[in-house]
N, CA and C of each residue as an Amber inpcrd file, in Angstrom:
protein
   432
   0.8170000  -1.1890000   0.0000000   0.0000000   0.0000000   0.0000000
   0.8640000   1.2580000   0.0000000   2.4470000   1.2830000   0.3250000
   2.5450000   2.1420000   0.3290000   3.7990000   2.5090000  -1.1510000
   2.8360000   1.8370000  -2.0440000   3.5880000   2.0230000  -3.2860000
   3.4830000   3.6970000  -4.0600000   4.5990000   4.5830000  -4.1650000
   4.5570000   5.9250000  -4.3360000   4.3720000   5.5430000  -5.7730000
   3.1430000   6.8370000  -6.2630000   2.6270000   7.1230000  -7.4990000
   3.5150000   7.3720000  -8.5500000   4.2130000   8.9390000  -7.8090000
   4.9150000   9.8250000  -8.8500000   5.3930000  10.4190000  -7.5850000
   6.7470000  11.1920000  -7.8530000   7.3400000  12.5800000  -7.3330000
   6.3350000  14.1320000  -7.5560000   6.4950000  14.2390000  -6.4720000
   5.4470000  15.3780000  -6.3510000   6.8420000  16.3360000  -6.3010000
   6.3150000  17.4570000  -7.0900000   7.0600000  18.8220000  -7.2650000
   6.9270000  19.4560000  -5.4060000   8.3770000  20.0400000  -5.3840000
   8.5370000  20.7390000  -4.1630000   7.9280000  21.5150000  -4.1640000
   6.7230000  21.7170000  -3.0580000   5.9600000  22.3100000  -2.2770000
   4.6720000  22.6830000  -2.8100000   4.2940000  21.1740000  -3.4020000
   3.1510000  20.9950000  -4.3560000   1.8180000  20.8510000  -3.1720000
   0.6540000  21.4830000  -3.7860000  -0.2770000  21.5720000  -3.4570000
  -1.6740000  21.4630000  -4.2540000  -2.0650000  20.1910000  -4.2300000
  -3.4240000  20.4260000  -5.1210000  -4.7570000  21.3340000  -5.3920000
  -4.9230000  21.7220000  -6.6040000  -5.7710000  22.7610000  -7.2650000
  -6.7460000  22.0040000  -7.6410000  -7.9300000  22.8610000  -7.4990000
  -9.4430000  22.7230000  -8.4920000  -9.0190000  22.9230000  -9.7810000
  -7.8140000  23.8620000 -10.4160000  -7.7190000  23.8040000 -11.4030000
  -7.2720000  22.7480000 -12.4070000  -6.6040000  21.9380000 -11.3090000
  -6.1770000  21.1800000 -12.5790000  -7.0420000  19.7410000 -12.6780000
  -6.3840000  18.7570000 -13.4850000  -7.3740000  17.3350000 -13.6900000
  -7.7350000  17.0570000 -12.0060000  -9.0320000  16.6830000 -11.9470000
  -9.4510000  15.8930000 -11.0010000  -8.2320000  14.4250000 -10.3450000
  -8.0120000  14.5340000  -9.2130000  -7.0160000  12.7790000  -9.0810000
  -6.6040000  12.7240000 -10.2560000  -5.3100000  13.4690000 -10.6270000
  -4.0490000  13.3050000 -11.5270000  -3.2490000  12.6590000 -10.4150000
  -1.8870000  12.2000000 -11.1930000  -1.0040000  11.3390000 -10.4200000
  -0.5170000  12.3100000  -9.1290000  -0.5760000  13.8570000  -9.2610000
   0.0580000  14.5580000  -7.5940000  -0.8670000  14.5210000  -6.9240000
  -2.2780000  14.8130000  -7.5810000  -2.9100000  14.7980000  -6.2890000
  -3.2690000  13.5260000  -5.4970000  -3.1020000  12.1870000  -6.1930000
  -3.1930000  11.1870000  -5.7920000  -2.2860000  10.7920000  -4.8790000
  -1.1200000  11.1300000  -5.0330000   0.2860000  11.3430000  -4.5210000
   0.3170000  12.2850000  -3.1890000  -0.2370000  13.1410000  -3.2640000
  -0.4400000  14.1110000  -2.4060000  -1.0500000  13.7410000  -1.2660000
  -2.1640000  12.8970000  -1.4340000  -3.6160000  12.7150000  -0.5010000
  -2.5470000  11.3330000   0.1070000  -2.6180000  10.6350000  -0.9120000
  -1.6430000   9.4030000   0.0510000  -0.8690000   9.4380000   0.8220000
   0.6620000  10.6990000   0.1860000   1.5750000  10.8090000   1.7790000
   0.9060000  11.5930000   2.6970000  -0.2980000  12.7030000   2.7750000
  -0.7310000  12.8990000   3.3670000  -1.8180000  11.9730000   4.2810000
  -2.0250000  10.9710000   4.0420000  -2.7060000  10.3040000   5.0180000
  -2.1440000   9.3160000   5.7420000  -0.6020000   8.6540000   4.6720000
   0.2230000   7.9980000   5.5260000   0.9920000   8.8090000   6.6810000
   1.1510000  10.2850000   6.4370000   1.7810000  10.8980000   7.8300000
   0.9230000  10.9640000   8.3470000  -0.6690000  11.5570000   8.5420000
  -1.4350000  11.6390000   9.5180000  -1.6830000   9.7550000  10.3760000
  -1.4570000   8.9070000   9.6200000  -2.1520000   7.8040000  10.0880000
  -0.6560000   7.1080000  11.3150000   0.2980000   7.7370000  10.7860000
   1.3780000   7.2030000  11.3510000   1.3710000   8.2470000  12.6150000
   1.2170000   9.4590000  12.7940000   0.6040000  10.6650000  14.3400000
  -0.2490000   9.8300000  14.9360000  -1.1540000   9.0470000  14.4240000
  -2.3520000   8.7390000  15.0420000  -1.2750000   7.2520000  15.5440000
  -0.9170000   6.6830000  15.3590000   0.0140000   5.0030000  15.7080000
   0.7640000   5.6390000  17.0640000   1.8320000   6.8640000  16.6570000
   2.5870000   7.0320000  17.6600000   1.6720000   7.5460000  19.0660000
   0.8890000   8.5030000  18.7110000  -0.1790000   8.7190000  20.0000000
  -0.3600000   7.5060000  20.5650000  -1.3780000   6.5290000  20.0380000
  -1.7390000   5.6600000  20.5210000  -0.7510000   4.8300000  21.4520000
   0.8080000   5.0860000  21.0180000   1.5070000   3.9160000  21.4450000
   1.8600000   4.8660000  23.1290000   1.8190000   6.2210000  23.0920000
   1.9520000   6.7560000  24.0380000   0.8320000   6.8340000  25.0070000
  -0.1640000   6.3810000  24.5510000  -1.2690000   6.4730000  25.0910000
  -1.3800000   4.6550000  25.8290000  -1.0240000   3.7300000  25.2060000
  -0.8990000   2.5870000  25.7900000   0.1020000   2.7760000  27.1370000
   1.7230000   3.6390000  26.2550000   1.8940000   3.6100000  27.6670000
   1.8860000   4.4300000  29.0170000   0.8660000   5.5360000  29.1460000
   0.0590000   5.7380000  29.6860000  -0.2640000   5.3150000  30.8440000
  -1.3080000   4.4750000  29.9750000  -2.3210000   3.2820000  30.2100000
  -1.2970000   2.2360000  31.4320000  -0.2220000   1.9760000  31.0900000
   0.3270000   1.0070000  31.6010000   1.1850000   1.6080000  33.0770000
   1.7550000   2.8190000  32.6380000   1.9340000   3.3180000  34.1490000
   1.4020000   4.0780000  34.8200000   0.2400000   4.2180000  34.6140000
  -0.6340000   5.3480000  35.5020000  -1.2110000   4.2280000  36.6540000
  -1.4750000   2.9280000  36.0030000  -2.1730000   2.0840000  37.0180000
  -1.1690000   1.5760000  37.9030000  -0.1800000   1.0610000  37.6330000
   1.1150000   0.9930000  38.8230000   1.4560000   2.0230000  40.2290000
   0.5300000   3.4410000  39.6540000   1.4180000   4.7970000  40.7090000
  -0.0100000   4.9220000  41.8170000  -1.2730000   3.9430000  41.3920000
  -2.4010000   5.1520000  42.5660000  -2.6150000   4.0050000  43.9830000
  -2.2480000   4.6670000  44.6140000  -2.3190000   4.0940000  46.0800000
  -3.9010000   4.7880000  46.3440000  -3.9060000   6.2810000  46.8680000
  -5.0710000   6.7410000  47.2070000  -6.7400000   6.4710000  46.7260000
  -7.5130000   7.0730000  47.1160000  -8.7980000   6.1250000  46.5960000
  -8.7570000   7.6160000  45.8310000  -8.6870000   9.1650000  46.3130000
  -8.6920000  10.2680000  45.4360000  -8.1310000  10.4020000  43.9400000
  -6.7660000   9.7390000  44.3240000  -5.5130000   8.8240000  42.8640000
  -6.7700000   8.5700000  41.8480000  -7.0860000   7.3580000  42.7110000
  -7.8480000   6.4660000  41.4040000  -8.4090000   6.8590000  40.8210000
  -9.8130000   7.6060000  41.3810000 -10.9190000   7.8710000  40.9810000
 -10.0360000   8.2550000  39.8460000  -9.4390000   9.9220000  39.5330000
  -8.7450000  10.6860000  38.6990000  -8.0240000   9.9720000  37.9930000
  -7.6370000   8.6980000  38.8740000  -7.0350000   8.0510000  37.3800000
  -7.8440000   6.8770000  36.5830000  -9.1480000   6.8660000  37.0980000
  -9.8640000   5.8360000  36.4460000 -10.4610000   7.0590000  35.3520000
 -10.6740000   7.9340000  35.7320000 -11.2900000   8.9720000  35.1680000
 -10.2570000   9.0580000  33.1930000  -9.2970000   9.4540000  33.9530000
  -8.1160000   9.5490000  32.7220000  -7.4400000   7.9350000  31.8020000
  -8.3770000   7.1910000  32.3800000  -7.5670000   5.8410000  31.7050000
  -8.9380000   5.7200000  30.8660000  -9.8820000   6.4780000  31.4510000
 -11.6960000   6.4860000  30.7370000 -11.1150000   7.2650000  29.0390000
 -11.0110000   7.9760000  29.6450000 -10.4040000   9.0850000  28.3640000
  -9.5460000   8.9030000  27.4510000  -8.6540000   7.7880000  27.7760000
  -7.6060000   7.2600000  26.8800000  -7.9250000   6.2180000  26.5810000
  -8.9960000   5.0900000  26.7680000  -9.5120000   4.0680000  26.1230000
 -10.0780000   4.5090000  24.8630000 -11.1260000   5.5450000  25.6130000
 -12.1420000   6.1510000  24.2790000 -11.4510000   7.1420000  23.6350000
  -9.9930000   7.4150000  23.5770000  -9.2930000   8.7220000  22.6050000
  -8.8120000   7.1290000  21.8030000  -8.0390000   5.8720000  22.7170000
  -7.7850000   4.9300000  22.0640000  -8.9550000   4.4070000  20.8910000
  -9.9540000   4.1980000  21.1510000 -11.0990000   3.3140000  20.4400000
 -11.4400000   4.4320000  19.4040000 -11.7450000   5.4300000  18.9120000
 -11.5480000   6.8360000  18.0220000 -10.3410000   6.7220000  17.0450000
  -9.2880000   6.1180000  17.8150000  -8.2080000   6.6100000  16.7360000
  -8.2750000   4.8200000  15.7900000  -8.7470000   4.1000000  16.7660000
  -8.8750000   2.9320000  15.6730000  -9.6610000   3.1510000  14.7070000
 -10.7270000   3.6110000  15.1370000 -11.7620000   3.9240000  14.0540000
 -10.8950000   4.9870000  12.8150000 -10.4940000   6.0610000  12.7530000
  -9.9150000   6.8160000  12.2960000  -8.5660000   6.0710000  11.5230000
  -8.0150000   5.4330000  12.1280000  -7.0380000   4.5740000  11.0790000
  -7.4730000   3.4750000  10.0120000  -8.7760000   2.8020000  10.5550000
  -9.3100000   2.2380000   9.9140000  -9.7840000   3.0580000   8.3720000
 -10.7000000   4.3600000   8.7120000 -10.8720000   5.0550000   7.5570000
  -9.5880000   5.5570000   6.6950000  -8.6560000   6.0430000   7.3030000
  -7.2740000   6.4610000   6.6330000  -6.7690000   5.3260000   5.5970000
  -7.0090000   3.6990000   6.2640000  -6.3070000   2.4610000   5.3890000
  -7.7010000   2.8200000   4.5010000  -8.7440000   2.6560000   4.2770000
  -9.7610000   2.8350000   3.2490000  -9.7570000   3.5790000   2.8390000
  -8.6580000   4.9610000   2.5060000  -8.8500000   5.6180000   2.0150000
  -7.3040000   5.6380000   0.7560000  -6.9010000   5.0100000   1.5180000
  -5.3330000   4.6250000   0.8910000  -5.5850000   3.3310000   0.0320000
  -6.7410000   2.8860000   0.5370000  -7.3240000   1.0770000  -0.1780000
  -7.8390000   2.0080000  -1.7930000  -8.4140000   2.9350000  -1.5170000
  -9.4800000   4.1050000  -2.6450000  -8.4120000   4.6930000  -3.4980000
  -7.4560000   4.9450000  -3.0810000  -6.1180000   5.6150000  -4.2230000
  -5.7640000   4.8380000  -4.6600000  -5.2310000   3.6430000  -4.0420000
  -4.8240000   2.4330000  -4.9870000  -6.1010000   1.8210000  -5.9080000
  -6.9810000   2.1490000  -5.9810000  -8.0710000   1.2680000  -6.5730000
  -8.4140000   2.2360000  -7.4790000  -8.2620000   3.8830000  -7.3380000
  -8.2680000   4.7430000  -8.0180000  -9.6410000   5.0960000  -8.8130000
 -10.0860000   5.4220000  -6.9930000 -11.7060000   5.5960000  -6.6120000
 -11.7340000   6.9520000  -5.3700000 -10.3290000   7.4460000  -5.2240000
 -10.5000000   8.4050000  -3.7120000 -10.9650000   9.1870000  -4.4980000
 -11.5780000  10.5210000  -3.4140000 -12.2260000  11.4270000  -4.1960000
 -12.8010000  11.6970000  -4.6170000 -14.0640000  10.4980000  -4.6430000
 -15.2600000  10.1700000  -5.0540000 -16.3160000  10.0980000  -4.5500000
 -17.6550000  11.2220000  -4.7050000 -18.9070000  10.8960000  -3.5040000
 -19.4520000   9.5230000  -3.7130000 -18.8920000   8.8400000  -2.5270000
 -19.8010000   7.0390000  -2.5470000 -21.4900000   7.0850000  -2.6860000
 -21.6270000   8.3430000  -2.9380000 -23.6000000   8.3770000  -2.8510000
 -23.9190000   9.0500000  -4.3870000 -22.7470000   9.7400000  -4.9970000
 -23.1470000  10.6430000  -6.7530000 -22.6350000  10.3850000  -7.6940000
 -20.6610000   9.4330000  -7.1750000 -20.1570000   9.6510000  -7.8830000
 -19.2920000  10.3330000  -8.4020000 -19.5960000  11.9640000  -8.0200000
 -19.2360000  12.8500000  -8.3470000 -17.7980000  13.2080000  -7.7080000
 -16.5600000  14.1310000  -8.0210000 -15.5310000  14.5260000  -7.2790000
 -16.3310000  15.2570000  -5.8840000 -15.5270000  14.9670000  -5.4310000
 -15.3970000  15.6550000  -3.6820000 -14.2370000  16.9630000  -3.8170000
 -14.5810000  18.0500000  -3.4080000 -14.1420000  19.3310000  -3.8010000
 -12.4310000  18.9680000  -3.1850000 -11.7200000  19.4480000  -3.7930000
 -10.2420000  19.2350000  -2.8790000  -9.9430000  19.9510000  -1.9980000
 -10.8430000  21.2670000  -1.7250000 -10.8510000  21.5720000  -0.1080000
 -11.2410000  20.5920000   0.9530000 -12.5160000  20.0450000   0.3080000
 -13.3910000  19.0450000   1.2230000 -12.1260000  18.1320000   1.6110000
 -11.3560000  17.7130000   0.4040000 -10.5560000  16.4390000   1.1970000
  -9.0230000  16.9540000   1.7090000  -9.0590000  18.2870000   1.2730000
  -7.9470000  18.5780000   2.4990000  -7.7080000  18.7100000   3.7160000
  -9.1540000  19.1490000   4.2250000  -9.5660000  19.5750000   5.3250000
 -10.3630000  18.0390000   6.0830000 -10.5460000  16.7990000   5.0540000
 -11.0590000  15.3930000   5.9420000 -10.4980000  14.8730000   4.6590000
  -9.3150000  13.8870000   4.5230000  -8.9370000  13.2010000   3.0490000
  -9.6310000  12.1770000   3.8170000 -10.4910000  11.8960000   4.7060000
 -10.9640000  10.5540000   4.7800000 -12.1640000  10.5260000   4.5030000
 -12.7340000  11.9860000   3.9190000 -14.2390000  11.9370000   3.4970000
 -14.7620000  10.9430000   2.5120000 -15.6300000  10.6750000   2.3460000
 -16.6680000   9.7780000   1.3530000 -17.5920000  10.3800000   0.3360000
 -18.3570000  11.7750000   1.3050000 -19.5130000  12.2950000   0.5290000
 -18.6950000  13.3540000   0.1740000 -19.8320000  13.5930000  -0.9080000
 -19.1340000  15.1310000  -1.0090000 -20.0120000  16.0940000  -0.2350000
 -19.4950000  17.3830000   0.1670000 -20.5760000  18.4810000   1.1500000
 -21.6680000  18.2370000   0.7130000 -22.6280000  18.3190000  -0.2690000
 -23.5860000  18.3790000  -0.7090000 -24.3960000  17.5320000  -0.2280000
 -23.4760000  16.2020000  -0.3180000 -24.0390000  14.6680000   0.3050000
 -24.1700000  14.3670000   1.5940000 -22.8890000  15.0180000   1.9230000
 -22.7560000  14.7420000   3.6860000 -23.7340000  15.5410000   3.9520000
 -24.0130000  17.2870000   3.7890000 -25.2300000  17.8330000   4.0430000
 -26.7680000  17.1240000   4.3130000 -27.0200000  16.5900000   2.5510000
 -28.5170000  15.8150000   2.9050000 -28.3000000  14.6670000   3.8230000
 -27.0850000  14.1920000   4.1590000 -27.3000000  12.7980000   4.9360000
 -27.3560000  13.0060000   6.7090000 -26.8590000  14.5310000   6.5990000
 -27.3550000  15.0240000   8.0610000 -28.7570000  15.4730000   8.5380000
 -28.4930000  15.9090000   7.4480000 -30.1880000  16.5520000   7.3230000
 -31.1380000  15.3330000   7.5130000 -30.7420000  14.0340000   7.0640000
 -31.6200000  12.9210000   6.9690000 -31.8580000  12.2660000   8.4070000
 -30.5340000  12.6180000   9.0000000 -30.2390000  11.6680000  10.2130000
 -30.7650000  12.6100000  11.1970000 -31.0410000  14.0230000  11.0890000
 -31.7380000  15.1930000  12.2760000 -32.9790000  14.3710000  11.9900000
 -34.0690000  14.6790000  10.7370000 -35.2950000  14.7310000  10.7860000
 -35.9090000  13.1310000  11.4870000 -34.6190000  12.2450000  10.9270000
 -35.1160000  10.3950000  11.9200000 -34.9610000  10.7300000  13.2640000
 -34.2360000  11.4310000  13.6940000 -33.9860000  11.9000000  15.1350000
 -34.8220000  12.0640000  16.1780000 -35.4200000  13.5380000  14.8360000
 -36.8250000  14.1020000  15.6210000 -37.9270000  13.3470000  15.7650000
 -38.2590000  12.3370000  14.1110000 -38.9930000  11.4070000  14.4890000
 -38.8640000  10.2520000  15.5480000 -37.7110000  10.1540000  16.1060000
 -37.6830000   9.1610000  17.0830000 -38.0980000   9.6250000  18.4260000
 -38.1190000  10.8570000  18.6040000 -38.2350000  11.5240000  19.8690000
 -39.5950000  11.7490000  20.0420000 -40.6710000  11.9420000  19.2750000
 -41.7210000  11.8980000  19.5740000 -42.5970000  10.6380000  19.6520000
């Protein structure tokens, strides 16, 4: 997966102007999600160990609580970032298959702001919009 496309020009940045997923921006989105996905590994590994010496240090029952509290917080920052790496490999699975960038609901390109700002998106705004919009109004219907 982590077979490089092309050499991306120094201090390249993808445009609306040019082809939709040409070889930089494909290039682009990939090392960009392999560095974000590899931030998210090293956290985690700091966060395991954490996990592993915070429970060794609490004698007090005040300790604990605060540290049951904070081992709460680093399970569920842990269980988030799995989820989140999971989408990052599916999104790196989508460049190689040479499908990223694509609303999974139109078809259509996903704006390259949209995926600069989430390269792990799916919809495009438009989509993600109605699919919120869809998931408020079941909401409301569930509440009454």
């Amino acid at each position: 997966m982590s077979n490089k496309i092309c050499e991306l020009p120094e201090g390249y940045r993808p445009s609306s102007e040019e082809q939709f997923m040409n070889e930089y921006q494909k290039e682009y989105f990939r090392r960009k999600l392999l560095k974000w996905k590899d931030h998210i590994m090293r956290e985690r590994e700091e966060s395991l160990r954490y996990i592993q010496e915070d429970g060794k240090e609490c004698v007090e029952a005040g300790d604990r609580a605060a540290s049951e509290t904070g081992l709460t917080y680093e399970l569920r920052s842990k269980e988030r970032a799995h989820k989140l790496v999971s989408k990052i490999e599916n999104a790196l699975k989508k460049i190689q298959e040479g499908t990223y960038g694509y609303c999974e609901e139109t078809g259509e390109p996903i704006a390259i702001e949209r995926l600069e700002a989430r390269p792990v998106a799916l919809l495009s705004l438009e989509a993600q919009e109605r699919h919120e919009k869809q998931e408020r109004i079941k909401s409301d219907d569930e509440e009454k």
